[in-house]
Every structure is written in structure tokens, then in C-alpha cells.
N, C-alpha and C positions, 0 to 999 in steps of 0.2 A: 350248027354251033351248039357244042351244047354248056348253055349257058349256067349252070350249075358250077361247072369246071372254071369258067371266065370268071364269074363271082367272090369264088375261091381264090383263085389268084389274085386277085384284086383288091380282095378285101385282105389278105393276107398281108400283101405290099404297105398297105394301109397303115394295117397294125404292125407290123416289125419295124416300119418309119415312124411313127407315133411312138413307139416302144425304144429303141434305140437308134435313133436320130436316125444320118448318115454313116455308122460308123461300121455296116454290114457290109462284105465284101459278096460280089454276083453268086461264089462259092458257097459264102456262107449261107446266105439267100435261098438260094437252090435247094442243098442239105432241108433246111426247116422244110421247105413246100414238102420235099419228100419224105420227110419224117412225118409232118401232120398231115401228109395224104394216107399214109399208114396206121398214125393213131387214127384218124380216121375213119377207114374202113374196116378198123378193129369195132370200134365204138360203133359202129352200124349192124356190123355182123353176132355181137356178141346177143340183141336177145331174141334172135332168132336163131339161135343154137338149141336144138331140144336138151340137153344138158349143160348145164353151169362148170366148164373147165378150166380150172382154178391156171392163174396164169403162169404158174412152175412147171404145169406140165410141161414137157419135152416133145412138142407139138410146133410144125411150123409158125401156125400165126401168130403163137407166143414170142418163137425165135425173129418174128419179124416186129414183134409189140417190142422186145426189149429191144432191139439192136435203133429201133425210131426214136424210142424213150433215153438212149444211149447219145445218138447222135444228138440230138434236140438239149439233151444235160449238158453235153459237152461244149455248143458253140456257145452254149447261152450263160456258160461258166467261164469261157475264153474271154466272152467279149464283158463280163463282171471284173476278172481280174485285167484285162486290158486299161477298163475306166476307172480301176481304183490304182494304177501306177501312174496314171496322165493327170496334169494341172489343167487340162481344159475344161470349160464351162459348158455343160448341158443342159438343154432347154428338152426332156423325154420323161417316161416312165420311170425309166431304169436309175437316171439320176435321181427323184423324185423316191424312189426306195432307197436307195443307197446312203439320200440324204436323211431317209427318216426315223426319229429317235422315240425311245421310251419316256415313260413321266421319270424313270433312273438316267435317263440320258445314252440307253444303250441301242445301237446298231443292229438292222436286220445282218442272219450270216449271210454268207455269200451263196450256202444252200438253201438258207430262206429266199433271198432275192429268186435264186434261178428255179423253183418252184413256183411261187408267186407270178414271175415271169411266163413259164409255161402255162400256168392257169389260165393267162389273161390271153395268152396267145389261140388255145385250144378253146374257151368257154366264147370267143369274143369272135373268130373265123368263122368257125360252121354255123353259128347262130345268124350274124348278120349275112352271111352266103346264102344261107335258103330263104331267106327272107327277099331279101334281093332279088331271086331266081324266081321266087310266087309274086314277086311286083312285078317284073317284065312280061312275067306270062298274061296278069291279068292286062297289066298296059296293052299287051296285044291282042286280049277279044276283046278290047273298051277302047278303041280309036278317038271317040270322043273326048274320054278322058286325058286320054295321050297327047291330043291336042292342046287342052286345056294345058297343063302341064307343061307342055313345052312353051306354050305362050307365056307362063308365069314364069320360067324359065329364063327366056328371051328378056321379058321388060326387067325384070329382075339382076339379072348377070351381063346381058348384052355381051354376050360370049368371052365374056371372063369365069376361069376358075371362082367357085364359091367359097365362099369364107366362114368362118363362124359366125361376125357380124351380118350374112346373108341373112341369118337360120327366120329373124322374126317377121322376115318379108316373102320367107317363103310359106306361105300358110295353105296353099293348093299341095305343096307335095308333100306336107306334112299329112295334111288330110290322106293322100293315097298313098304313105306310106303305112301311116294309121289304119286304112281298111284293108288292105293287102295283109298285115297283123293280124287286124278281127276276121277276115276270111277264115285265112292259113295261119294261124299260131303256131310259131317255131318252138 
């Protein structure tokens, strides 16, 4: 398995529900994975390049940085102008800008939202994905801990989904997600 890739997806899932409720079609879904697997491995490869290739070049990975940067603008501008034609009430991100004003009382654009949007999607993904990926690894040479952990776990959740209200009775996984951090700092 490789858990790096599992992490990704998952924390991705995370963040676009967090972000724009339910209102992501499987399609639209999809599209993001594969755009920020692409920003992605842009942003990975870029500083081990022995030269700095400015990104107009006429260079594949450019041709594939813009057309991610393209798709990614694009659903994340559908689904802005979707929620400013709908009377329904959101309980997400996306609402949360939408609704937010200046001390003039003025509105972000809808190219500020869908940047802001992007931000949070890109900076908020790969950061808690590798994180994640250096917790399981350690959880797996540290059995003991693992142990520990699942037992907090267990008396804690008794195999319920966790909640926000869990977070201050979780104080064992906060600890290992906290040394997994000081370990390997993302």
C-alpha cells in the first residue's frame, strides 16, 4: 500500500467536504484529485531541477502545471457561481467567504474566493498527507505505542466516528501526532 497516496486521497476528501459541503459531483471530485496530483508533482519536482524554468516555457510540465491550474480554476469557479445563484444555507468554507465582508461592507470576487479556495486546498492536502504518512510509519516500528493509541481510541470513541467534541479526551493521539511532527516536520 502505499500509504502516502491513501493519505492524499483522504485528506483531500476531507478538505473539499469541509470546503464545499456536499455539493461536489464524483466528476468534479475526480477532476481536483487529478489536478492536485499534478500541482503536486510540479511542486515536488520543481527544486530539483538544476535550472529555474520560468513557467511560460513551452515545456511539457508547464503544459500540464497549466492545464491542472485550469481545471482546478474552473470547477472551483462553477461551483462559486452555482452557490451565489441557490437560496440554500451552507454550513462550509466556501459559504464562510462568500459571506465575508470588509470594515466598507464589500465582498470577496469570485476570483478572490476561487483562489483563496485553491490555497487552502493545495497548502492544507500535501501538508497533513505527509504528516499522516510519517505517523503510520512510526505507529508501525512503535507497536507499543500503537497499542496505547488504539486503546485511547477504543475507551474514548467505542467505535464511533470522532467528533470535534472528542479532540480534549484525546490527549494520547495528540501526543503522537505531536511527536510524529517533532520527528518529521512537514
Amino acid at each position: 500500500i502505499d500509504m502516502h497516496e491513501e493519505m492524499a486521497d483522504l485528506t483531500l476528501d476531507i478538505i473539499l467536504t469541509t470546503m464545499f459541503g456536499s455539493m461536489l459531483t464524483k466528476e468534479e471530485n475526480r477532476q481536483i484529485a487529478i489536478a492536485m496530483k499534478d500541482i503536486s508533482e510540479f511542486a515536488m519536482q520543481k527544486p530539483n531541477q538544476p535550472i529555474d524554468i520560468p513557467t511560460w516555457v513551452p515545456i511539457p510540465q508547464n503544459f500540464k502545471l497549466k492545464r491542472a491550474r485550469r481545471i482546478l480554476d474552473e470547477v472551483i469557479l462553477k461551483l462559486i457561481k452555482h452557490r451565489e445563484s441557490s437560496d440554500d444555507v451552507h454550513h462550509d468554507l466556501l459559504s464562510m467567504l462568500m459571506n465575508a465582508r470588509s470594515e466598507e461592507g464589500e465582498g470577496l470576487s469570485s476570483e478572490r474566493i476561487r483562489d483563496q479556495m485553491a490555497t487552502f486546498i493545495f497548502a492544507g492536502q500535501e501538508t497533513t498527507a505527509t504528516h499522516l504518512s510519517w505517523t503510520w510509519m512510526l505507529l508501525a516500528q512503535h507497536p507499543k505505542v500503537l497499542g496505547k493509541l488504539q486503546e485511547e481510541l477504543r475507551l474514548v470513541l467505542g467505535g464511533r466516528t470522532p467528533t470535534v467534541q472528542d479532540l480534549p479526551s484525546l490527549n494520547y493521539t495528540r501526543m503522537v501526532l505531536e511527536e510524529s511532527l517533532r520527528v518529521y516536520p512537514v
